[in-house]
C-alpha positions in Angstrom: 17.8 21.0 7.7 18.7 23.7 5.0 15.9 26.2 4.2 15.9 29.1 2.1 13.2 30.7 3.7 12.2 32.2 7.1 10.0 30.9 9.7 6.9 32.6 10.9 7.2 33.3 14.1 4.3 31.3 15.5 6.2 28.6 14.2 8.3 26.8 17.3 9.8 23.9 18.5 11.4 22.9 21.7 15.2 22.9 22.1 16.1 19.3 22.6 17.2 17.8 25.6 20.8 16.7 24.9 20.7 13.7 27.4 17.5 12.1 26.0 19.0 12.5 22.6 22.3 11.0 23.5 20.5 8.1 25.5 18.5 7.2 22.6 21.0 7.3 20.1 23.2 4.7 21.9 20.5 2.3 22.5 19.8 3.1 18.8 23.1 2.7 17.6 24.2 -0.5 19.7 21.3 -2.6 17.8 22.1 -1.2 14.3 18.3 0.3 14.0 17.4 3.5 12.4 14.8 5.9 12.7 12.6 7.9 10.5 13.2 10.8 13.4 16.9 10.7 12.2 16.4 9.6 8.2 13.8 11.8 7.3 15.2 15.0 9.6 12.5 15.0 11.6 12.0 18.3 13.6 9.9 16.7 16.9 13.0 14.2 17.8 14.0 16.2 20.7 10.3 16.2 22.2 9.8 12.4 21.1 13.4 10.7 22.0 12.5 12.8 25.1 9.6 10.9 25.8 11.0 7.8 24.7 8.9 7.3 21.9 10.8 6.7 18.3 9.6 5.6 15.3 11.6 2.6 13.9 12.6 2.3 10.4 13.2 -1.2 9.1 14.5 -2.6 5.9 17.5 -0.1 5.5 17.3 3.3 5.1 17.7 3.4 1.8 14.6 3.9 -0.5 13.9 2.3 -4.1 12.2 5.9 -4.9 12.8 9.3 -5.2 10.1 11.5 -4.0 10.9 15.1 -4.1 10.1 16.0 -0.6 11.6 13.1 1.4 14.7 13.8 2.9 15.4 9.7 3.2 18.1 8.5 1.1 17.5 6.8 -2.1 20.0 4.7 -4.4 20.5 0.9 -4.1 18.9 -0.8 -1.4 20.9 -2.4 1.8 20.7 -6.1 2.5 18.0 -7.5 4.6 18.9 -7.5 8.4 17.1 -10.9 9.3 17.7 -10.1 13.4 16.3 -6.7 13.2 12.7 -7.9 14.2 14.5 -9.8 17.6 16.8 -6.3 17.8 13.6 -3.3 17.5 11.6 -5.9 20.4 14.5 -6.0 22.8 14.5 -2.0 21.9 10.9 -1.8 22.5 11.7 -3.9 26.1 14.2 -2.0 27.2 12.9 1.4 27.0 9.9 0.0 28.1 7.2 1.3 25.5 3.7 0.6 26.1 3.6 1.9 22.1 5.5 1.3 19.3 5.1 2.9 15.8 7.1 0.8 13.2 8.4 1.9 9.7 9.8 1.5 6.4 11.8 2.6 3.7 10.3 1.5 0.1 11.7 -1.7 -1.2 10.1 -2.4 -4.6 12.9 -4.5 -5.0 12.0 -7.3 -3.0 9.0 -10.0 -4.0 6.7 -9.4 -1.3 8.2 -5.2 -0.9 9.1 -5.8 2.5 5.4 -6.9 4.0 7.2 -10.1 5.1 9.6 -7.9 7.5 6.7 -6.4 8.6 4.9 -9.4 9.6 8.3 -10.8 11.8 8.5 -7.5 13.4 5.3 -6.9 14.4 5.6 -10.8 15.9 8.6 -10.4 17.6 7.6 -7.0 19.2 4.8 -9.2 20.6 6.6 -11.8 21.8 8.8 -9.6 24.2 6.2 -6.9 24.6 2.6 -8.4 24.8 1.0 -5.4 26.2 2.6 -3.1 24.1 0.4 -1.3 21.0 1.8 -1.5 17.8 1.3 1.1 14.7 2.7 0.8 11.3 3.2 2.8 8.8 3.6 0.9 5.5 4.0 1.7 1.8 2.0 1.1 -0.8 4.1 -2.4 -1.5 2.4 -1.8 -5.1 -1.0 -2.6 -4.0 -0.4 -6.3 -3.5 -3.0 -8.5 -2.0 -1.1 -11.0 -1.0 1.6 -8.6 0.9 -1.4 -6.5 2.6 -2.8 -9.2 3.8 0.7 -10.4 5.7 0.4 -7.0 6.9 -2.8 -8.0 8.1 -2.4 -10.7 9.5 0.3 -9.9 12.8 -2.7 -8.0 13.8 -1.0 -4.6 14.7 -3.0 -1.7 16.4 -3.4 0.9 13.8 -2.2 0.2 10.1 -1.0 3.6 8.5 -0.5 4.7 4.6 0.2 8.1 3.9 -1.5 9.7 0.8 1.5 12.6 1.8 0.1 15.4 -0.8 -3.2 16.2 -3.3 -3.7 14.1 -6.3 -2.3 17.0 -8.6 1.4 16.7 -6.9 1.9 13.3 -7.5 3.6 13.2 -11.4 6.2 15.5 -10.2 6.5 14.9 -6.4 5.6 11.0 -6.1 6.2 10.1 -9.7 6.3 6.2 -8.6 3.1 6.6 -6.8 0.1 6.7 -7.7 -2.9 8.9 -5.6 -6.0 6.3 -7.0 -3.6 3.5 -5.8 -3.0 4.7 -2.5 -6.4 5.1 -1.8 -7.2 1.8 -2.8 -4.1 0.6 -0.2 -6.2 2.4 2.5 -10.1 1.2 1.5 -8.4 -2.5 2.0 -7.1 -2.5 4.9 -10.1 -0.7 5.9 -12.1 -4.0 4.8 -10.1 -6.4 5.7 -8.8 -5.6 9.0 -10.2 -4.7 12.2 -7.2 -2.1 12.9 -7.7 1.3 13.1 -7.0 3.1 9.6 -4.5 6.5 9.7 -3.2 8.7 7.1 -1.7 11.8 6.8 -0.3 14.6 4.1 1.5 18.0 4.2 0.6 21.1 2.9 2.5 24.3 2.2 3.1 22.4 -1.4 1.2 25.1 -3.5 -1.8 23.3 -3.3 -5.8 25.2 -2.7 -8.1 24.6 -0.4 -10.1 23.0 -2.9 -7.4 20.4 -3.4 -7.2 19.4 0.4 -11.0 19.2 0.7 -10.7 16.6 -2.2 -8.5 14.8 -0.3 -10.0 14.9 3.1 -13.4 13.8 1.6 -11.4 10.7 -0.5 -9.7 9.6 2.8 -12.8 9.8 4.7 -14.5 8.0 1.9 -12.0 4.6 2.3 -12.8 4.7 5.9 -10.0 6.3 7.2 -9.8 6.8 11.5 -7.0 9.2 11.6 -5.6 11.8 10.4 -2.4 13.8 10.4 -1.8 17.1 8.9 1.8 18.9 9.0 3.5 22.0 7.3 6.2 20.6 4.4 9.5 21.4 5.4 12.0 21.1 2.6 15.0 18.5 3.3 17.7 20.8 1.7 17.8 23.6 -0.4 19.0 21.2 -3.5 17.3 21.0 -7.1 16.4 17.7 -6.0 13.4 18.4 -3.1 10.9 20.9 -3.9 11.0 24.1 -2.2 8.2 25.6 0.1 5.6 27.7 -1.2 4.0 28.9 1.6 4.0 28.6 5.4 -0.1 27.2 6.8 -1.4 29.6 9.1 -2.7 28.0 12.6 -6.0 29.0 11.5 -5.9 27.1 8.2 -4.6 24.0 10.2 -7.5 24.5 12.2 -10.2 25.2 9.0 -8.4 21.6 7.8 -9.0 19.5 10.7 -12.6 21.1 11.5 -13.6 20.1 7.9 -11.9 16.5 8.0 -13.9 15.7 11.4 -17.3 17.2 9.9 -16.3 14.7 6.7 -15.9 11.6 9.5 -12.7 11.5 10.2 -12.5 10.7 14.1 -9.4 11.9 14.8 -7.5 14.8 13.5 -4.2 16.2 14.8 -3.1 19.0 12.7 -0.6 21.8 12.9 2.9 22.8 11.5 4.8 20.4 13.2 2.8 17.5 12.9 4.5 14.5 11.3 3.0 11.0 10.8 3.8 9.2 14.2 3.6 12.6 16.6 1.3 11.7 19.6 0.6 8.5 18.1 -0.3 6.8 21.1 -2.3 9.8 22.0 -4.7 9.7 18.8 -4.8 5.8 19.2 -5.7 6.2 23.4 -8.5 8.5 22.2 -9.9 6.3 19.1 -10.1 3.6 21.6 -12.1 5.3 24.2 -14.2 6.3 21.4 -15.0 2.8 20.7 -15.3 1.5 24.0 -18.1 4.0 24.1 -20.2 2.6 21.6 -19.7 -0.4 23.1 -21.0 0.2 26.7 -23.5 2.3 24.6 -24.5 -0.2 23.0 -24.9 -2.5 25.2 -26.8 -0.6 28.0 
């Protein structure tokens, strides 16, 4: 990553470990798969690959879009890889993951925008994996009932959508987005499913306080279970992603995630280098204790 300013200095990461990365990357690299951790420049690869935990992208990793803060490649979009569901489950096996977070680029360019992929994956992951926990992390496939539902229906863990920014951003950051639309993506799933519901946006954008409390309040308002909350980190230092305007403090991160769990957001995970998928299984481990407890609660 290019950036044309400095970092704080409370802001750290870990050096990676060259042999996790290396491991990964081969296992990666044998199957054809990508990951968002490499696509979108992730800065917690080292710590995740590490851990063996990666986020699968599927569907290519090229985008049909052009946000201005995604470092993911857009242009025309690669061919369908039919055997990538079989390839990401014999991934999952053989790195034994007991969690799995699974991914896509934006494919408006396909009839169902991917949700079909989605479906297969998911299936395949449980075939080869049945006690593995599955997350996605889905776009808004254009607020499509039909593809939502296929979504739905291969029953993963924890369905994600990020809302990514405040509604003011969108025109000139998300310009093929829509903030009322993504919203809406979130309240269904909410309805129809009986996953968990997870979201999550950046800040360092230029945005207030105000702004993010308008969000928070609109994602708990859908129903939403978790929540991310990272610093933006621009891509490059082109014209073409947006350049940071500020750098959170810890104690905003910590004003942000107070407020979210006062608004009813169970679970809030929320610092500089917080990404969509970090500590995934984590959040999800602690969501399900959560319910478990209203169980036995409620049935003492």
């Amino acid at each position: 990553m290019i950036y044309s300013q400095r970092f704080p200095l409370w802001f750290k990461q870990e050096i990676p470990d060259s042999q996790s990365l290396e491991m990964m990357r081969k296992i990666l690299e044998t199957r054809g798969l990508h990951t968002v951790c490499q696509s979108a420049k992730c800065p917690n690869t080292g710590r995740c690959w590490k851990d063996k935990t990666a986020t699968f992208m599927i569907l290519g990793n090229v985008c049909t879009r052009r946000c201005r803060f995604c470092a993911v490649n857009t242009g025309e979009p690669l061919k369908i890889d039919y055997e990538e569901p079989q390839k990401i489950a014999q991934a999952v096996a053989e790195l034994q993951l007991k969690y799995v977070v699974v991914t896509s680029v934006t494919r408006d360019d396909l009839e169902d925008k991917g949700a079909g992929h989605f479906f297969e994956t998911i299936k395949e992951i449980k075939r080869l994996n049945p006690q593995t926990h599955i997350e996605v992390l889905v776009p808004d496939f254009l607020y499509d009932p039909k593809s939502l539902l296929k979504v739905i229906d291969a029953s993963p863990d924890v369905i994600g959508h990020n809302m990514e920014m405040p509604k003011r951003f969108y025109a000139t950051l998300r310009p093929q987005a829509l903030y009322a639309r993504s919203l809406s993506v979130l309240k269904y799933f909410k309805t129809m499913s009986t996953a968990l519901i997870k979201s999550g946006f950046m800040v360092g954008l230029g945005e207030t306080q105000e702004e993010i409390q308008e969000l928070i309040n609109d994602l708990a308002s859908v129903g939403c279970d978790i929540l991310t909350i990272g610093q933006y980190l621009a891509p490059s230092d082109s014209s073409r992603h947006v350049t940071v305007k500020s750098f959170v403090s810890l104690e905003e991160f910590e004003y942000y995630k107070d407020f979210a769990i006062r608004a009813g957001i169970k679970k809030v995970l929320s610092g500089p280098l917080v990404r969509s998928s970090f500590l995934a299984e984590e959040l999800f481990e602690n969501c399900q204790q959560d319910r478990l407890g209203k169980i036995d609660y409620a049935l003492q």
